[in-house]
C-alpha positions, -999 to +999 in steps of 0.1 A: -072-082+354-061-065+378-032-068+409-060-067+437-087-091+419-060-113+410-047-115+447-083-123+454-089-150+431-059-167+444-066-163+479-099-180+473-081-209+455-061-214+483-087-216+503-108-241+486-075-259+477-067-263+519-104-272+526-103-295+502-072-314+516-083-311+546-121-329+540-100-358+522-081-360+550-113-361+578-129-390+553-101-408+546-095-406+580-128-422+589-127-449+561-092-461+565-096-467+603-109-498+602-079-510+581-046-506+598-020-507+564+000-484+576+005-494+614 
């Protein structure tokens, strides 16, 4: 493998790693505001 299609591959992981914290976030969002646990 080389240097460039490495970088690549872990700039795409990054990626889907950020969007998929950041979709947890929007529905958990949305499903935890009717219960206020934390406030």
């Amino acid at each position: 493998m080389t240097k460039e299609s490495a970088s690549k591959l872990f700039d795409r992981l990054k990626w889907v790693i950020a969007l998929a914290i950041f979709g947890t976030a929007v529905v958990g969002n949305s499903y935890f505001s009717d219960i206020a646990f934390l406030y």
